[in-house]
C-alpha positions as CSV (number, residue, x, y, z in Angstrom):
1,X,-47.2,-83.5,8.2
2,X,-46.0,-86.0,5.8
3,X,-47.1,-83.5,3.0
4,X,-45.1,-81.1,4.9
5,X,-41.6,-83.5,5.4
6,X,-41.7,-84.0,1.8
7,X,-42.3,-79.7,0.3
8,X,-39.5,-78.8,-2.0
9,X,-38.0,-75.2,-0.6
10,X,-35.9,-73.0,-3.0
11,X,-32.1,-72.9,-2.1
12,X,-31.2,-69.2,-0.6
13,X,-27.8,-69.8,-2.3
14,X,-28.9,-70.5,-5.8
15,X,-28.7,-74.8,-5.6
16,X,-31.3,-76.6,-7.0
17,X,-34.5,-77.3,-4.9
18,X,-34.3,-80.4,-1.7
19,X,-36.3,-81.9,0.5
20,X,-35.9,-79.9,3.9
21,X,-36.4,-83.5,5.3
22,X,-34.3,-86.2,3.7
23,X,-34.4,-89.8,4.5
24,X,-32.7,-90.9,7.3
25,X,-32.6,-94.5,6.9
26,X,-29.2,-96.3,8.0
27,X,-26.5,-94.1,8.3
28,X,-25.3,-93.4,4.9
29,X,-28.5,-92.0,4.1
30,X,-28.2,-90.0,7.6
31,X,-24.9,-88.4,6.1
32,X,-26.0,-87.5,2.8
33,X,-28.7,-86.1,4.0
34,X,-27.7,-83.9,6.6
35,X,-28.1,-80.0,6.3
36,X,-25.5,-77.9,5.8
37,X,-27.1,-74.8,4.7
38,X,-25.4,-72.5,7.9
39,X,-21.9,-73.6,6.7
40,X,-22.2,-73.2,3.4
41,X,-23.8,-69.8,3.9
42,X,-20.8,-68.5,6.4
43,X,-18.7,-69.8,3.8
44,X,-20.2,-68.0,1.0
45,X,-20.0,-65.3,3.6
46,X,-16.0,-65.4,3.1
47,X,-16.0,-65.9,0.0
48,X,-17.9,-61.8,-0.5
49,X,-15.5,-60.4,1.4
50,X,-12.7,-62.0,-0.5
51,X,-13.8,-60.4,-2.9
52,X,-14.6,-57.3,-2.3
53,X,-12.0,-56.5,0.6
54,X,-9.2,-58.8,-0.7
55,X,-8.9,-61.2,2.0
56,X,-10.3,-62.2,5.5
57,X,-11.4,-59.8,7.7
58,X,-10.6,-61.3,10.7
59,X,-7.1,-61.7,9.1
60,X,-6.5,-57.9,9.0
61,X,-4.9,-55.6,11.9
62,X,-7.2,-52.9,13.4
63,X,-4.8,-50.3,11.7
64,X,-5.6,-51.5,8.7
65,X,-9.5,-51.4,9.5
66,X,-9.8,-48.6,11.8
67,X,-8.5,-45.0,11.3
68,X,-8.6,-42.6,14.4
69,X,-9.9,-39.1,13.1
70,X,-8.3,-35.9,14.7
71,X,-9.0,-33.4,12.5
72,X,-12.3,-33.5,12.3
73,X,-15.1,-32.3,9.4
74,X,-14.9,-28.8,8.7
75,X,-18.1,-29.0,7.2
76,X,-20.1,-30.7,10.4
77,X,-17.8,-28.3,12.7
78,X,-19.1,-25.4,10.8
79,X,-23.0,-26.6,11.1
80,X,-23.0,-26.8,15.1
81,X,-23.6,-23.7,17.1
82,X,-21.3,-21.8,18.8
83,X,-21.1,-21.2,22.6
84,X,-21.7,-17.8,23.6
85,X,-22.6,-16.2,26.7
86,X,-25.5,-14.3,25.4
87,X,-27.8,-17.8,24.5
88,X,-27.9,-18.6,28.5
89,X,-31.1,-18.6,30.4
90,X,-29.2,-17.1,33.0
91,X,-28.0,-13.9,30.5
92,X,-31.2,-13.6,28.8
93,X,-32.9,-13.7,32.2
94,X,-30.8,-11.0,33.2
95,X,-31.1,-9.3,30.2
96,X,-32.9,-5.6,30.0
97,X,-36.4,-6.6,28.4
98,X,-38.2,-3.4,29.8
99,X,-37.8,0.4,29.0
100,X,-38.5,1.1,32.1
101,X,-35.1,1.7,34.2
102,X,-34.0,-0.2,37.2
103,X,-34.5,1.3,40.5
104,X,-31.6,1.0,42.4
105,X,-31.4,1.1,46.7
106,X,-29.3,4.4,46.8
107,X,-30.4,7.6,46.0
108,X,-27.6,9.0,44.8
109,X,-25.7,7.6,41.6
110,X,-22.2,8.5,42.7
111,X,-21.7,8.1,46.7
112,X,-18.0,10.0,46.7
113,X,-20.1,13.2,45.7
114,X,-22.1,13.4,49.3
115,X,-20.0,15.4,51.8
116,X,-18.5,13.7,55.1
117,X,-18.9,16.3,57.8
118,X,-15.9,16.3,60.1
119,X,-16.2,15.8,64.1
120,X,-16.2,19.9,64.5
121,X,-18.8,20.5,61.9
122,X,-21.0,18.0,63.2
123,X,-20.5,19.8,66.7
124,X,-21.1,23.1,65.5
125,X,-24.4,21.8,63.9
126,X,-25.4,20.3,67.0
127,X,-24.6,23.6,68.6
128,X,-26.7,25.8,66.1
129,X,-29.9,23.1,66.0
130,X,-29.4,23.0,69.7
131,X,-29.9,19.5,70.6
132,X,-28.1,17.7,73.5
133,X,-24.6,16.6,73.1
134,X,-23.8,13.3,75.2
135,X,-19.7,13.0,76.6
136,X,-18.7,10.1,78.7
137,X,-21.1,7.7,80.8
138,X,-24.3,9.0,78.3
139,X,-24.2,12.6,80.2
140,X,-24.9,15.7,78.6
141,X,-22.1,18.1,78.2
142,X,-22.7,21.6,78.1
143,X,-20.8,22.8,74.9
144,X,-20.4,26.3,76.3
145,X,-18.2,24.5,79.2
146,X,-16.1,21.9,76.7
147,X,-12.3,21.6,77.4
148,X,-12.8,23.5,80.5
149,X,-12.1,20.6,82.3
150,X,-10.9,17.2,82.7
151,X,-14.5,15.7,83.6
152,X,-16.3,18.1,80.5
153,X,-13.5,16.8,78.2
154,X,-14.7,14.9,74.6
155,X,-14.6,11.3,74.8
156,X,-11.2,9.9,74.2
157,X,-10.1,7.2,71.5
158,X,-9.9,4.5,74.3
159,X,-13.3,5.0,75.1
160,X,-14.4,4.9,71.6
161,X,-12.6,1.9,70.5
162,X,-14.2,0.4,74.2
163,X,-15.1,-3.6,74.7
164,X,-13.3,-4.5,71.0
165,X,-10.7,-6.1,72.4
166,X,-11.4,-9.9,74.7
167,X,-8.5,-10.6,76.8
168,X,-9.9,-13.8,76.7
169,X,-9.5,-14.7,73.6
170,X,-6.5,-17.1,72.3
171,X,-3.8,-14.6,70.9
172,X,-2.9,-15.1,67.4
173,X,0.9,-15.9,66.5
174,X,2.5,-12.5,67.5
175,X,5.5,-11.7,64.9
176,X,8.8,-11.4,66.7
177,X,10.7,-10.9,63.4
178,X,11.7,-7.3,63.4
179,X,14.4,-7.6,60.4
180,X,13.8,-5.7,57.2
181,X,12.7,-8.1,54.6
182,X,15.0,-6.8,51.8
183,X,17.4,-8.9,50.8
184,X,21.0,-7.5,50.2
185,X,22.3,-8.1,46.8
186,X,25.8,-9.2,48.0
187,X,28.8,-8.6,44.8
188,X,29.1,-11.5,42.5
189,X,33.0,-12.2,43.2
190,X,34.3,-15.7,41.9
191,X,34.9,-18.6,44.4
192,X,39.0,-19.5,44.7
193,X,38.2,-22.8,43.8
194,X,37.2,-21.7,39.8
195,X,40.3,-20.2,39.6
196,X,42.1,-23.1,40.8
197,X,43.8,-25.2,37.8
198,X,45.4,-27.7,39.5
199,X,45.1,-31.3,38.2
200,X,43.5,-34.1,40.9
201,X,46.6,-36.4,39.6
202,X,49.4,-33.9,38.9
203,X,52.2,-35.8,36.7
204,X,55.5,-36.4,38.6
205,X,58.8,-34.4,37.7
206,X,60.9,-36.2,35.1
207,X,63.6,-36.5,37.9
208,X,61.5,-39.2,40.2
209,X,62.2,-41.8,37.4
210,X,63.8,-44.9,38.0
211,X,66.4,-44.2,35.1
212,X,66.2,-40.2,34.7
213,X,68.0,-37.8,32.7
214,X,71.0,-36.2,34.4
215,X,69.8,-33.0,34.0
216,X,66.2,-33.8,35.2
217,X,67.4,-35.4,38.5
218,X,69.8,-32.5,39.3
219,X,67.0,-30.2,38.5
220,X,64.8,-31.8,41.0
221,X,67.7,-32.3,44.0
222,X,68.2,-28.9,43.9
223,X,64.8,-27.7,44.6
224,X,64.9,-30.3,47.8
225,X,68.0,-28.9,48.5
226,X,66.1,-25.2,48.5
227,X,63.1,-26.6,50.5
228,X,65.5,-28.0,53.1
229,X,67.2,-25.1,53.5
230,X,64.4,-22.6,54.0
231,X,63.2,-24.9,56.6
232,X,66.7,-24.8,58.4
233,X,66.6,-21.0,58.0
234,X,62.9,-20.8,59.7
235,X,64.3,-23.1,62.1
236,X,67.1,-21.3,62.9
237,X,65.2,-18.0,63.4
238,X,62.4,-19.8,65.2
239,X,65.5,-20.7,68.0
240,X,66.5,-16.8,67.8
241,X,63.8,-15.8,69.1
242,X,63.1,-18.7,71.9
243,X,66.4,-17.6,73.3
244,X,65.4,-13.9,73.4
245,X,62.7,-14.9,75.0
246,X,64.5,-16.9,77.8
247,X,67.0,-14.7,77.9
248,X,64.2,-11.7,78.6
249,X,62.6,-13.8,81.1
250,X,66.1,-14.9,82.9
251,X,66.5,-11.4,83.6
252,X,63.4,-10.3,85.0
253,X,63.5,-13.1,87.3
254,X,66.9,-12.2,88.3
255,X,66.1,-9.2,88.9
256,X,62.8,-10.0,90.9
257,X,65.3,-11.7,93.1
258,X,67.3,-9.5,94.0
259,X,64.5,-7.2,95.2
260,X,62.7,-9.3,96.8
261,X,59.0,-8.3,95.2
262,X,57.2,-10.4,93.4
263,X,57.2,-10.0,89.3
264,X,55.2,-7.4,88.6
265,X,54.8,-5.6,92.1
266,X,57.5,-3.3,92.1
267,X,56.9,-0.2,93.8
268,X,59.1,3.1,94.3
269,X,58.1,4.6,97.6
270,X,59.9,7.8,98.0
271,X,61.9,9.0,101.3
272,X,60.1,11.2,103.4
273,X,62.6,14.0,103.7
274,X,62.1,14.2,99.4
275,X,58.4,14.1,99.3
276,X,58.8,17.7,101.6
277,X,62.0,19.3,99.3
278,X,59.3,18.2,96.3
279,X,56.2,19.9,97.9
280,X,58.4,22.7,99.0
281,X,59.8,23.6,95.3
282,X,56.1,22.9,94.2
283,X,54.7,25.4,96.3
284,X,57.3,28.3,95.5
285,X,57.5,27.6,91.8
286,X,53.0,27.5,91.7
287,X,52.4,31.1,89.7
288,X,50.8,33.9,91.3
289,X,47.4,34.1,89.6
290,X,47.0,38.2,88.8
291,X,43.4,39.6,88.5
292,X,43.3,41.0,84.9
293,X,42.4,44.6,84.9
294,X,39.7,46.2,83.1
295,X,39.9,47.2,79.8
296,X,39.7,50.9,78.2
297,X,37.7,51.8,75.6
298,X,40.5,52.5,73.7
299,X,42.1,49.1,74.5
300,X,38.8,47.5,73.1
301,X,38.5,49.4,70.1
302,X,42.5,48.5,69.5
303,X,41.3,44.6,69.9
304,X,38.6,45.5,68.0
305,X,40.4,47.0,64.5
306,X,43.2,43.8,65.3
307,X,40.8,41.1,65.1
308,X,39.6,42.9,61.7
309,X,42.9,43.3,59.9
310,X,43.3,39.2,61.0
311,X,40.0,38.8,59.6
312,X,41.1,40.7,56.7
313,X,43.8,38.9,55.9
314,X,42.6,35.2,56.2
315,X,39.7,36.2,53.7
316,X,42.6,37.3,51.5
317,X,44.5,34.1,51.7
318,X,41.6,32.0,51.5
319,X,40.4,34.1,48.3
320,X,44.0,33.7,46.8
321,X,44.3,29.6,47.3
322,X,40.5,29.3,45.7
323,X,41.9,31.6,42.6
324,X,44.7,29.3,42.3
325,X,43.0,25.8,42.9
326,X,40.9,27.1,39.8
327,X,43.8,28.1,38.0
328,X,44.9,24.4,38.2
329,X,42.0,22.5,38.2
330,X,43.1,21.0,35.2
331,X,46.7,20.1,36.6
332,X,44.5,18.4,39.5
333,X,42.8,16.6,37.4
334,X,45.1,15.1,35.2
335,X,46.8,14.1,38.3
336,X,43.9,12.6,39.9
337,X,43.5,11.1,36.5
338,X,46.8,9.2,36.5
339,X,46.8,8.8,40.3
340,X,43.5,6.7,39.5
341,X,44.8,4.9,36.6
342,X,48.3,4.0,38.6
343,X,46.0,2.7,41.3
344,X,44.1,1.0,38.8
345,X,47.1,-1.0,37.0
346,X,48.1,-2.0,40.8
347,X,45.2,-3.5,41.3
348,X,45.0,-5.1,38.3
349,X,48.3,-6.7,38.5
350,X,47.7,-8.0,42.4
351,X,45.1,-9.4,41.0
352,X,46.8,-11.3,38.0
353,X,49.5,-12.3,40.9
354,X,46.2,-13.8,42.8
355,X,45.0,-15.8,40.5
356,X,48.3,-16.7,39.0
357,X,48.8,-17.9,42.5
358,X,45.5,-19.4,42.7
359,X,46.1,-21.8,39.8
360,X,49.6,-24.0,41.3
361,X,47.1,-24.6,44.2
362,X,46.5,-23.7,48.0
363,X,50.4,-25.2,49.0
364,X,51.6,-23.3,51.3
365,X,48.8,-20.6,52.3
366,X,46.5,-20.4,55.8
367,X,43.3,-21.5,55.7
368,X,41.8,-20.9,59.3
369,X,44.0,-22.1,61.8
370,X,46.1,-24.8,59.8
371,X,48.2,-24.0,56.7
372,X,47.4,-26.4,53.4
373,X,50.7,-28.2,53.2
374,X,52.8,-28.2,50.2
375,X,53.6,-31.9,50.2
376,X,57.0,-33.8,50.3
377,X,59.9,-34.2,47.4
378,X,60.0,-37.2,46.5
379,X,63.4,-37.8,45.2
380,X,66.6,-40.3,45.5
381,X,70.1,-40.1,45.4
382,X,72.4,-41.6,42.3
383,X,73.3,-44.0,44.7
384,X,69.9,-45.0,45.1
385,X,68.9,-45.6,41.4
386,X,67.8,-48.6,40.7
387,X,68.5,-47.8,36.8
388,X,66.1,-51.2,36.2
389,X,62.4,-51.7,36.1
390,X,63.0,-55.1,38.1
391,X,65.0,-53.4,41.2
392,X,62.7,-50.6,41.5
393,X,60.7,-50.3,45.1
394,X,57.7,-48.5,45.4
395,X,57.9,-45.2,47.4
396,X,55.8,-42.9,48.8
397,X,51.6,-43.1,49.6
398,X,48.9,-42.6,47.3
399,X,46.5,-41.8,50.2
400,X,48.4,-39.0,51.3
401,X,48.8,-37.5,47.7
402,X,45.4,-37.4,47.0
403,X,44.8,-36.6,50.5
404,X,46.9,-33.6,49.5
405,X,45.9,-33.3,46.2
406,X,42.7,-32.1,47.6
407,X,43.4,-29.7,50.2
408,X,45.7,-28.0,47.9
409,X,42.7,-28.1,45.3
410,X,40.2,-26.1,48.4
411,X,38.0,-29.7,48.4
412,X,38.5,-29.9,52.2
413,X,40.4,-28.4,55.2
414,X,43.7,-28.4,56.5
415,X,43.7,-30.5,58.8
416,X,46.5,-31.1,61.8
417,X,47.1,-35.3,63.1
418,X,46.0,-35.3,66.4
419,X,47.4,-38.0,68.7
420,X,46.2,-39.7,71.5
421,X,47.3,-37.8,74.9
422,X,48.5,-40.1,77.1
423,X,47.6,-40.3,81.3
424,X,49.6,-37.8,82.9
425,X,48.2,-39.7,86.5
426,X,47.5,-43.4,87.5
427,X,43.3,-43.7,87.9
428,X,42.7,-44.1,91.3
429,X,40.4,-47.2,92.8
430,X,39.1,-46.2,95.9
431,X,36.1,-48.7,97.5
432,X,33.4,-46.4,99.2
433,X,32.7,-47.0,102.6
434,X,29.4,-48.6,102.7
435,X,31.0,-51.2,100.8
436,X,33.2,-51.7,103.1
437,X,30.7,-52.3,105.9
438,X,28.8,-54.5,103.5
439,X,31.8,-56.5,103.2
440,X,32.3,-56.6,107.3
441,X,28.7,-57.7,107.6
């Protein structure tokens, strides 16, 4: 062993030969003599790929390292074999490897090519081989007799199609939908509110300024002035016709007064001595109904040549107005032509109107059972100017214009305020009266 401890081994790194077992006495001969051969081999390690790499591995990303491959070798994609159907077990087992030919169940290659025999040539067949025909309950008909009776007749379809139907079975989901499935392409018409080109925030009139132009605030007190007076006028005419009305009404209960029958109940009964004069001149003035007497030959053959000239003479006139409506078709047409065209700009320019309408909004117009309002001038007097920034007071509510704002622009419905009705009678406390004997007990 001590032979061993002190064999000289040859450095795998190039050093000069050492002891694989140095002393170890004390501890500086401990440290110098302790081995180091892993660490300087990892090192040396480095050191390789420093120079071959450039640097660290462990230093570098994995892109740098690594590289993902999607394309692929053309040359290794062209040496592995294709798929293909014919290289299954399953298609080569099924694969003809005899010359003998298959033998198939039917006898016959094509089966449309046998004939069906219909229910009388099957009976007629029956008839000629003579064998036994069965009719209902598995009794044997005599065909001579068939259709003589209703007990010989041939089974029916009920009794054919007998015991395939279970009434006890669950029914299935019967379809109560009986409306044709088509759908009806409805016209593609555009919706009023595209055409609408109203602004959510319209801009105020130059005249609602706090220090307007002359011109601008006379401008806008005349068109109050107009909107005031078309509402006195509609008031006006609204009272008109109240008082026509009462006036109407006045009259017929005047008048129900001083009959003495209710409205609605008069009744004209007529003396008696007049109903008689009446039937009297009824009866002498009835006609005296005169039994025609028969005609002659002559008389008939007169009708006869009569009825022939009219005849005649209506297939004249009817041949003379078709000679002339072809003599003027063209005159008809160019009329119906313009009469078309005339009907054609009318409709056109409604239709501008509409829409010219349709953009300055839904002010004004009946939407269901309300009319969209038009909304409230807001304008002042001269003697209410404040002429200054500082002075001015703020008017008006910007709820109710964009309140307005969208009705007028078809985002909701007119609507109405409805107010609270009031109780037209006091409520009524009344104490039932087995509380009241509860009370006494």
């Amino acid at each position: 062993m001590a032979s061993e401890g002190h064999k000289k081994s040859s450095s795998t790194l190039g050093a000069p030969a050492q002891h694989t077992q140095g002393s170890r006495k004390g501890k500086k001969a401990w440290r110098k003599h302790v081995d180091i051969e892993d660490i300087e081999e990892s090192m040396e390690g480095m050191r390789a790929e420093e120079r071959v790499v450039g640097s660290a591995l462990q230093k570098k990303t994995d892109d740098e390292l690594f590289q993902v491959d999607v394309k692929g070798d053309a040359r290794v994609r062209k040496s592995l074999p294709r798929f293909s159907t014919s290289l299954l077990s399953s298609a080569r087992i099924l694969s003809q490897r005899s010359a003998v030919p298959a033998v198939f169940s039917r006898t016959s290659v094509n089966p449309l090519k046998r004939k069906t025999l219909s229910y009388e040539e099957k009976g007629r067949l029956l008839r000629i081989g003579k064998r036994p025909r069965r009719g209902p309950f598995n009794a044997i008909m005599d065909p001579t007799e068939m259709g003589s009776g209703s007990a010989l007749l041939d089974v029916s379809e009920a009794a054919k199609n007998s015991g395939s139907y279970d009434v006890w079975n669950a029914r299935g989901p019967v379809d109560t939908d009986t409306n044709d499935s088509t759908q009806v392409k409805h016209p593609k018409t555009p919706h009023p509110r595209s055409l609408i080109a109203l602004a959510a925030v319209p801009s105020p009139h130059e005249g609602t300024s706090y220090n307007p132009l002359v011109t601008s605030h006379l401008d806008l007190l005349r068109t109050a002035h107009e909107i005031e007076e078309r509402r006195l006028r509609e008031a006006q005419q609204l009272e008109e016709v109240q008082a026509k009305v009462d006036a109407i009404r006045k009259a017929r209960h005047d008048e129900t007064e001083t009959v003495g029958v209710a409205l609605g109940m008069t009744v004209d009964v007529a003396p008696v001595d007049e109903a008689q004069e009446d039937a009297q001149d009824g009866e002498e003035a009835r006609p005296v109904r005169h039994v025609p007497a028969r005609k002659t030959k002559q008389e008939r053959r007169k009708a006869e040549r009569r009825k022939a000239e009219k005849r005649a003479l209506a297939e004249k006139i009817a041949r003379k107005r078709m000679l002339a409506s072809v003599d003027s078709a063209k005159a008809m047409r160019k009329a119906l032509g313009r009469t078309l065209a005339e009907r054609e700009r009318v409709r056109t320019e409604r239709q501008q109107a509409e829409e010219e309408r349709l953009k300055k909004g839904l002010g004004g117009q009946r939407l269901g059972k309300h009319r969209v309002p038009e909304g409230e001038v807001d304008v002042q007097l001269g003697e209410e100017l404040s002429e200054s920034l500082r002075a001015l007071k703020p008017e008006g509510n910007l709820f109710r214009d964009r309140f307005l704002s969208m009705q007028q622009r078809a985002l909701i419905e007119p609507r109405v305020p409805i107010l609270p009705r009031k109780r037209k009678h006091k409520v009524k406390e009344v104490e039932k009266f087995a509380w009241k004997h509860f009370e006494r007990e």
